[in-house]
Every structure is written in structure tokens, then in C-alpha cells.
C-alpha positions in Angstrom: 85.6 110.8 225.4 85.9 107.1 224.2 87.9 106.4 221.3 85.4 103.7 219.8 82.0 104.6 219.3 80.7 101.6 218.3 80.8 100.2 221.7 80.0 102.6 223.1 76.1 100.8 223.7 77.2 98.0 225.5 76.3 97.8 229.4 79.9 97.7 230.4 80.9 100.8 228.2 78.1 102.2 230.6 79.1 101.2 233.3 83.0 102.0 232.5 81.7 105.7 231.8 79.8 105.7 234.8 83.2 104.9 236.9 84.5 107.7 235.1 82.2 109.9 235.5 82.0 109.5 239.2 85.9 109.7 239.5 85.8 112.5 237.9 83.5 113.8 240.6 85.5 112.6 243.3 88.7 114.1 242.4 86.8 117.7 241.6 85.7 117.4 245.2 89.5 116.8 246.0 90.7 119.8 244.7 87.7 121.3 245.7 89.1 120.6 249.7 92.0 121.5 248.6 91.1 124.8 247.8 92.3 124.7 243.6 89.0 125.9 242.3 90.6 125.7 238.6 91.0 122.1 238.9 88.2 121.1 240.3 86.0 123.0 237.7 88.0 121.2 234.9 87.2 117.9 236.6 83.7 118.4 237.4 83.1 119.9 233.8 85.0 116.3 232.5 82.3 114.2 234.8 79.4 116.4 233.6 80.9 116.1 229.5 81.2 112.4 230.2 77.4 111.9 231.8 75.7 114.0 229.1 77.9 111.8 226.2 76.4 108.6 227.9 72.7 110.1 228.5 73.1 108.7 232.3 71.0 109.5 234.9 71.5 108.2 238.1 71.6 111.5 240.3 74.8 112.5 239.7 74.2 115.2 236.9 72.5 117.1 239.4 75.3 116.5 241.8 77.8 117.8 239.6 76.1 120.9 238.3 75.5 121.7 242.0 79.3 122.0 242.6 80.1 124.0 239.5 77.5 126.4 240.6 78.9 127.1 243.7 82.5 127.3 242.5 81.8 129.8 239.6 79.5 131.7 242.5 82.3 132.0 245.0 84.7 133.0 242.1 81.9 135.9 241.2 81.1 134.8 237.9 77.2 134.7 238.6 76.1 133.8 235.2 77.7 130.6 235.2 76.7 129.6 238.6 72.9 130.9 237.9 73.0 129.0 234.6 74.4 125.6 237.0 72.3 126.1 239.3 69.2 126.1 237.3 70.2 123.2 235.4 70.6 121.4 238.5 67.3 121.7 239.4 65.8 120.9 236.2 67.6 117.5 235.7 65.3 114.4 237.1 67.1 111.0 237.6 65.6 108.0 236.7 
């Protein structure tokens, strides 16, 4: 995600993925409303890459995978929403 990975330990490279990350959450819930499932998925899947990268745990992880589960279950692709939702539940925040 960030070019430089040797800053990537400061708190404000935290904090700057943590905007991200939640941006990216917000505008999957956009095109969620919207009704472009496709979209949201892609931006969803960018928050969730980003808070994995970054190791942060504030909550919104399980947020996150909670969305992509129901979007891959109303588009019938059960695995993937099984596999969400289970994550979802096995994430703790801190």
C-alpha cells in the first residue's frame, strides 16, 4: 500500500493508514447504498488489505469482514461469505 516502508512505524503512518482504512470503509458502504456490489467489495477488500498491512485493531476489521460477508452471501457465493463471516467473529480488538 505505502510506497516507503521504512516509515511505515511511525504513529502518524498509523494513523494515516487508519484514515485510509476507514475511508475505504465508508465509501464501500457508499456503493454498497448504491446498490454496486462490485465496487463496494473492491473497497471493502482495500480497507481490509490496508488494516491487516498495519496489524490495527480498533474494531473495524470485524466491521469490514461483516460487510464482505453479506455482499458475497447476497451474490450466492456462500463460501466466501462463510469464510468472512467466520473471520469476523474470530477477530478481537484491542
Amino acid at each position: 500500500f505505502f510506497k516507503r516502508r521504512g516509515q511505515t512505524k511511525t504513529p502518524a503512518f498509523r494513523r494515516l493508514a487508519y484514515n485510509t482504512a476507514l475511508s475505504c470503509l465508508r465509501l464501500g458502504k457508499a456503493y454498497n447504498t448504491k446498490g454496486d456490489s462490485a465496487e463496494a467489495i473492491k473497497a471493502y477488500e482495500k480497507s481490509l488489505h490496508i488494516i491487516e498491512e498495519f496489524k490495527l485493531r480498533t474494531g473495524t476489521e470485524e466491521m469490514v469482514r461483516e460487510q464482505l460477508a453479506g455482499l458475497y452471501f447476497a451474490r450466492k457465493d456462500f463460501a466466501r461469505a462463510r469464510e468472512y463471516a467466520a473471520r469476523a467473529g474470530a477477530t478481537e480488538p484491542t
